[in-house]
KOLDO-490081 format. One record per residue: residue in three letters; x, y negated, z negated of N, C-alpha, C in turn; residue number from 1. Coordinates in nm, 2 decimals. Layout:
N
(ala,(X,Y,Z),(X,Y,Z),(X,Y,Z),NUM)
...
This chain:
71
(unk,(13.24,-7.54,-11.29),(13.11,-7.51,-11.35),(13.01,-7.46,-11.25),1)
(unk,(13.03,-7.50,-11.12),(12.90,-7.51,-11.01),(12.90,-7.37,-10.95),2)
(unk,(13.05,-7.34,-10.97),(13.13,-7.19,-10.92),(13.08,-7.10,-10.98),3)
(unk,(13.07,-7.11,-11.16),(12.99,-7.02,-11.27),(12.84,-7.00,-11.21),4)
(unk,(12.79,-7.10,-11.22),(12.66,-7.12,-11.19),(12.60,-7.02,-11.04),5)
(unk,(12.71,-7.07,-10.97),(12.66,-6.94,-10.87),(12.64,-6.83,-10.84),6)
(unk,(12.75,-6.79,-10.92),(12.81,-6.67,-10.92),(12.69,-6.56,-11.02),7)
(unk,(12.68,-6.66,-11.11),(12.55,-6.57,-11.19),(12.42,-6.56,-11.12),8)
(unk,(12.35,-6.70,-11.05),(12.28,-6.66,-11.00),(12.28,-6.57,-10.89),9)
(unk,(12.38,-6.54,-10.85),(12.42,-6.44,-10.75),(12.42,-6.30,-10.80),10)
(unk,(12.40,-6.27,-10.91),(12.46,-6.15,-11.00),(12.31,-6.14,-11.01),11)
(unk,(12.22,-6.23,-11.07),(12.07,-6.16,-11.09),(11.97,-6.20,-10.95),12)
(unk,(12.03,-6.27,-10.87),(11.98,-6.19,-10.75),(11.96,-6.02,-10.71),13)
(unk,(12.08,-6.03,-10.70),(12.14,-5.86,-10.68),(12.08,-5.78,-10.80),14)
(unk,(12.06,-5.83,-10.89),(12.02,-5.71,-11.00),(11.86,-5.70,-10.94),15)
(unk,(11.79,-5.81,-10.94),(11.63,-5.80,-10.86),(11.60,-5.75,-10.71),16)
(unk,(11.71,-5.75,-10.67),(11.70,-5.71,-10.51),(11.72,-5.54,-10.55),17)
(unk,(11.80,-5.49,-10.62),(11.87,-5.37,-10.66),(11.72,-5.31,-10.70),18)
(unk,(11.64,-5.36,-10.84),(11.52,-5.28,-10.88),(11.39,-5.31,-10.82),19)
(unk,(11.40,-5.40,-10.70),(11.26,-5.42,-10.59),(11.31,-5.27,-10.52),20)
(unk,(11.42,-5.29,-10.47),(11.45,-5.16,-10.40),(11.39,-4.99,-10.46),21)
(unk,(11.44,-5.02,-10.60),(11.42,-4.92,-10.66),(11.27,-4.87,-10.70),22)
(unk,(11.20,-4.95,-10.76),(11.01,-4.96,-10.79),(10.93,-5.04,-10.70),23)
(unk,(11.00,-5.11,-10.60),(10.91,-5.19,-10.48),(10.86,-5.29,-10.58),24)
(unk,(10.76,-5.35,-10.53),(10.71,-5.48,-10.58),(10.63,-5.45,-10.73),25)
(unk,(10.70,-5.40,-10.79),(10.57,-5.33,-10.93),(10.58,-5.45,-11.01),26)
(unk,(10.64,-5.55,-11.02),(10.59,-5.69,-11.12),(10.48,-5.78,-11.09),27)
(unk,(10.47,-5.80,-10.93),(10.33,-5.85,-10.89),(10.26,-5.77,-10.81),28)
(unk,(10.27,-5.64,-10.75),(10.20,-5.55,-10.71),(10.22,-5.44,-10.77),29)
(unk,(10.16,-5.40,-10.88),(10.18,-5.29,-10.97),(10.08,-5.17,-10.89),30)
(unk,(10.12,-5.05,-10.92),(10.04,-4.92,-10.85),(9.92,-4.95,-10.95),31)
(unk,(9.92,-4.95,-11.08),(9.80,-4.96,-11.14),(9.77,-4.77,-11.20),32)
(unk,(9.88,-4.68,-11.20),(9.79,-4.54,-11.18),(9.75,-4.54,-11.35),33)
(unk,(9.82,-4.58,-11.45),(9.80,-4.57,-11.61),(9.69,-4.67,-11.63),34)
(unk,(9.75,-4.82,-11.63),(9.70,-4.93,-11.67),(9.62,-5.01,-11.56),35)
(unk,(9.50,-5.06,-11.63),(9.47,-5.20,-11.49),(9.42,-5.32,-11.58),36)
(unk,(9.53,-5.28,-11.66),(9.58,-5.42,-11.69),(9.64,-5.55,-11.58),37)
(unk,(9.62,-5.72,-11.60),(9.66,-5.73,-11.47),(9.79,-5.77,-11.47),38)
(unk,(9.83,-5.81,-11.35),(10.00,-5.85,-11.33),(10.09,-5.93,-11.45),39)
(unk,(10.02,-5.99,-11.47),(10.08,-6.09,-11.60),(10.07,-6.02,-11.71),40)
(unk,(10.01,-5.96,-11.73),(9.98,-5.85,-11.89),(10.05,-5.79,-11.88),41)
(unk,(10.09,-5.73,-11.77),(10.23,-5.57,-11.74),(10.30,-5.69,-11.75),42)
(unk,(10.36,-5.80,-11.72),(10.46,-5.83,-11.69),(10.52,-5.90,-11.85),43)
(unk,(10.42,-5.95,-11.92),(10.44,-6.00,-12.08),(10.47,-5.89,-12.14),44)
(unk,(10.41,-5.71,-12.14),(10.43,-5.61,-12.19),(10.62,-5.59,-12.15),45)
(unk,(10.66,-5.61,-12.06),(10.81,-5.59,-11.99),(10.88,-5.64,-12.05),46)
(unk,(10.88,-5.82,-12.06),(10.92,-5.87,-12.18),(10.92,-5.83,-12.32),47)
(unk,(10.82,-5.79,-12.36),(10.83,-5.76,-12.47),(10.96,-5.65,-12.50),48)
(unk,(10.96,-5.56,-12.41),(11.01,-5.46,-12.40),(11.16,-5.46,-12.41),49)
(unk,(11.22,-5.60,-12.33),(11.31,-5.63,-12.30),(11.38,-5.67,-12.47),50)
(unk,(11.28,-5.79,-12.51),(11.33,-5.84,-12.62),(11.33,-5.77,-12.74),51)
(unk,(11.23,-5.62,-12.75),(11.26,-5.57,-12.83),(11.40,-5.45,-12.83),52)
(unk,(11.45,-5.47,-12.70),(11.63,-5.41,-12.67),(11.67,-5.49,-12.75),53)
(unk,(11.65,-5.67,-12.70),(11.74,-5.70,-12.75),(11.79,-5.75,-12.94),54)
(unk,(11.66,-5.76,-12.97),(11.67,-5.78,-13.12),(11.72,-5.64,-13.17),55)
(unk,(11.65,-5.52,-13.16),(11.74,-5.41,-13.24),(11.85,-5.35,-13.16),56)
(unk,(11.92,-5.40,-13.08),(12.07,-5.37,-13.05),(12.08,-5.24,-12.96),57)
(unk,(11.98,-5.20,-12.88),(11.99,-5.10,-12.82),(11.92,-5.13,-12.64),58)
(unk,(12.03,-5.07,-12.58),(12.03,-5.10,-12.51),(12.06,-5.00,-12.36),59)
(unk,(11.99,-4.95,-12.24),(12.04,-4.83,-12.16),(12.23,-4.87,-12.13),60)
(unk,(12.24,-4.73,-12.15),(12.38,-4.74,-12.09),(12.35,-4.77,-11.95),61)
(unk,(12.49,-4.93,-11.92),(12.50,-4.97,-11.81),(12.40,-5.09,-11.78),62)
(unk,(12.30,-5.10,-11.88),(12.23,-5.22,-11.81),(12.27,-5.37,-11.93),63)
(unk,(12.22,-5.45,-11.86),(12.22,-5.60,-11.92),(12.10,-5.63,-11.87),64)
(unk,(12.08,-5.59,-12.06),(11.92,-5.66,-12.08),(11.90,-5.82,-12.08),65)
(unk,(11.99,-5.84,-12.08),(11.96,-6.02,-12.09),(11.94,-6.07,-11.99),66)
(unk,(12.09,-6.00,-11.87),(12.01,-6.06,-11.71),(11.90,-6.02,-11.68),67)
(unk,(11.90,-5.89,-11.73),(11.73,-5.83,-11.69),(11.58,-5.91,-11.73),68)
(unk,(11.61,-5.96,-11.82),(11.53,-6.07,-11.86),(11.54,-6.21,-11.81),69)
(unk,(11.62,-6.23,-11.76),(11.64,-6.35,-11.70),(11.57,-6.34,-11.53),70)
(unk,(11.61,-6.24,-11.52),(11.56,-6.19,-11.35),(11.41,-6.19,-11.34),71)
């Protein structure tokens, strides 16, 4: 069980180390160029976004919205 446990947290490490790489710090340092809204309001908007993948069943090819949400 301790082995599972790692191994996922190891999986959404890597998925957040993968899209810091990709958009840099945009969850607590957002560029701001649309919205100035603050960090927590983009970041509850993200969620939302997430959860509304996951209730109507659609989802980008290739990703896991769930770890994505988790992360």
């Amino acid at each position: 069980m301790a082995t599972a446990i790692a191994a996922t947290c190891e999986e959404i490490k890597q998925v957040l180390l993968e899209k810091n790489r990709a958009y840099g710090n945009s969850a607590l340092a957002p560029l701001r160029i649309f919205s100035r809204a603050d960090a927590l309001e983009q970041l509850n908007v993200r969620i939302d976004d997430k959860l509304s993948r996951i209730a109507r069943g659609r989802e980008y090819h290739g990703d896991d919205t769930e770890l994505d949400l988790i992360g």
